[in-house]
N, C-alpha and C positions, 0 to 999 in steps of 0.2 A: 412528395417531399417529406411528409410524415414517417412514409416508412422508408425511407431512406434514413432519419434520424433518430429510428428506435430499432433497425437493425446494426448500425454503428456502433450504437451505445452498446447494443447486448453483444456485439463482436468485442469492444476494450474488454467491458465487466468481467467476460471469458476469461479473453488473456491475463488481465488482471490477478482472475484465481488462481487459474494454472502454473502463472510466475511466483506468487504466491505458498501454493502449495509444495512448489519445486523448493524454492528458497527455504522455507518450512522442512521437510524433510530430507531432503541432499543438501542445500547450501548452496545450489545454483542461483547464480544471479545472469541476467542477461549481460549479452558481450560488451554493450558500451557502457554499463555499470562497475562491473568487476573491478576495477585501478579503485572507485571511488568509494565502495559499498565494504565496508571494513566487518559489518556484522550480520549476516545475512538471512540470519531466524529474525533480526527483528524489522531487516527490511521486506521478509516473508509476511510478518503478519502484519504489518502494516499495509503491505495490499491487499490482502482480505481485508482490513478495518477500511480501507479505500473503495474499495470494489462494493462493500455493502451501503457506504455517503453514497457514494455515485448513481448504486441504483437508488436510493430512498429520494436524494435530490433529482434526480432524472423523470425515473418512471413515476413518481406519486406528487413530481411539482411542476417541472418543465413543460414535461409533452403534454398531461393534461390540462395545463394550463391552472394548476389549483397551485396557489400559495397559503399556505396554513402552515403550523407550527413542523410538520411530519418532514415535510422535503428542509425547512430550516435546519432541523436536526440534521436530516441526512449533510448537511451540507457544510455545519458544524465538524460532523463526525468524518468528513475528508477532507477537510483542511487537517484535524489533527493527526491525518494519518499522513500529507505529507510533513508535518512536524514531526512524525514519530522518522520519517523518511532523511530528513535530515540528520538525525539521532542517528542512524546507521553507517554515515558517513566520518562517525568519529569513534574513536575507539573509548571501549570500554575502560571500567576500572582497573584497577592495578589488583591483585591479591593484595591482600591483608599483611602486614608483617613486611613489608619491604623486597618478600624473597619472591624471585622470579627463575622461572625455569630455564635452567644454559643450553643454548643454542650447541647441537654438535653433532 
Protein backbone atom coordinates (compact mmCIF):
# COMPACT_ATOMS: atom_id res chain seq x y z
CA UNK A 1 0.00 0.00 0.00
CA UNK A 2 3.01 2.31 0.60
CA UNK A 3 4.12 2.16 -2.78
CA UNK A 4 1.07 2.44 -4.15
CA UNK A 5 0.90 5.92 -2.30
CA UNK A 6 4.30 7.26 -3.30
CA UNK A 7 3.93 6.35 -6.82
CA UNK A 8 0.53 8.47 -7.00
CA UNK A 9 2.07 11.20 -5.42
CA UNK A 10 5.25 11.30 -7.68
CA UNK A 11 2.67 10.63 -10.95
CA UNK A 12 0.43 14.24 -9.77
CA UNK A 13 3.90 16.05 -8.63
CA UNK A 14 4.87 15.16 -12.66
CA UNK A 15 1.86 16.32 -13.97
CA UNK A 16 1.85 19.13 -11.89
CA UNK A 17 5.20 20.38 -13.45
CA UNK A 18 4.47 19.56 -16.84
CA UNK A 19 0.95 21.62 -16.66
CA UNK A 20 2.97 24.06 -15.09
CA UNK A 21 5.79 24.43 -17.25
CA UNK A 22 3.31 24.40 -20.27
CA UNK A 23 1.13 27.13 -18.76
CA UNK A 24 4.71 29.03 -18.17
CA UNK A 25 5.97 29.05 -21.46
CA UNK A 26 2.88 28.47 -24.14
CA UNK A 27 -0.08 29.55 -22.06
CA UNK A 28 -1.65 26.23 -22.18
CA UNK A 29 -4.01 25.40 -19.48
CA UNK A 30 -5.78 22.12 -19.35
CA UNK A 31 -9.24 21.71 -21.13
CA UNK A 32 -11.58 21.96 -18.06
CA UNK A 33 -9.67 24.88 -16.83
CA UNK A 34 -9.50 27.17 -20.08
CA UNK A 35 -13.41 29.06 -19.57
CA UNK A 36 -12.04 29.63 -15.99
CA UNK A 37 -8.15 30.38 -15.98
CA UNK A 38 -8.05 34.02 -17.25
CA UNK A 39 -4.04 34.32 -16.56
CA UNK A 40 -2.12 31.50 -17.33
CA UNK A 41 1.76 32.36 -16.37
CA UNK A 42 0.42 32.79 -13.13
CA UNK A 43 -1.59 29.70 -13.00
CA UNK A 44 1.66 28.07 -14.43
CA UNK A 45 3.68 29.03 -11.64
CA UNK A 46 1.56 28.40 -9.28
CA UNK A 47 1.78 24.74 -9.93
CA UNK A 48 5.38 24.50 -9.65
CA UNK A 49 4.90 26.54 -6.12
CA UNK A 50 2.18 23.55 -5.66
CA UNK A 51 4.07 20.75 -7.01
CA UNK A 52 7.22 21.67 -4.76
CA UNK A 53 4.27 22.02 -0.91
CA UNK A 54 3.12 18.85 -2.25
CA UNK A 55 6.33 16.98 -2.53
CA UNK A 56 7.84 18.75 0.79
CA UNK A 57 4.41 17.93 2.70
CA UNK A 58 4.23 14.39 1.10
CA UNK A 59 7.56 12.93 0.90
CA UNK A 60 9.34 14.55 4.05
CA UNK A 61 5.97 14.39 6.38
CA UNK A 62 3.16 12.01 5.30
CA UNK A 63 4.72 8.89 4.12
CA UNK A 64 7.49 8.99 6.47
CA UNK A 65 5.46 9.59 9.03
CA UNK A 66 7.67 12.52 10.45
CA UNK A 67 5.88 15.73 11.55
CA UNK A 68 8.34 18.50 12.13
CA UNK A 69 8.37 22.12 10.86
CA UNK A 70 9.76 20.96 6.92
CA UNK A 71 6.38 19.08 5.62
CA UNK A 72 4.34 22.26 7.75
CA UNK A 73 6.21 24.48 5.40
CA UNK A 74 5.58 22.38 2.56
CA UNK A 75 2.13 22.36 3.40
CA UNK A 76 1.96 26.19 3.95
CA UNK A 77 3.54 26.62 0.62
CA UNK A 78 0.44 24.75 -1.27
CA UNK A 79 -2.23 25.96 0.16
CA UNK A 80 -0.68 29.45 -0.99
CA UNK A 81 -0.26 28.12 -4.22
CA UNK A 82 -3.97 27.21 -4.60
CA UNK A 83 -4.52 31.04 -3.41
CA UNK A 84 -2.17 32.04 -6.05
CA UNK A 85 -4.63 29.54 -8.23
CA UNK A 86 -7.48 31.43 -7.39
CA UNK A 87 -5.71 34.70 -8.44
CA UNK A 88 -5.64 33.30 -11.88
CA UNK A 89 -9.16 32.99 -12.19
CA UNK A 90 -9.66 36.82 -12.22
CA UNK A 91 -8.31 39.26 -14.38
CA UNK A 92 -5.58 41.33 -14.01
CA UNK A 93 -5.16 45.18 -13.71
CA UNK A 94 -6.33 47.57 -16.13
CA UNK A 95 -3.19 49.65 -17.74
CA UNK A 96 -2.54 52.77 -16.16
CA UNK A 97 -4.26 55.97 -17.63
CA UNK A 98 -7.72 54.68 -18.31
CA UNK A 99 -6.57 53.69 -22.16
CA UNK A 100 -7.23 50.33 -23.26
CA UNK A 101 -6.45 48.79 -26.34
CA UNK A 102 -9.59 48.65 -29.30
CA UNK A 103 -10.73 45.52 -30.12
CA UNK A 104 -10.69 45.23 -34.25
Amino acid sequence: MHMFLVVATVLIVALMVAFGVAGITTGWVVPFGRRRILRPKLWGYSQLIGAVGLSLWMFLGLIPRRFDLVPLIGWFVWMGALGLQTLAQRPGRAPRGGVTKAAS
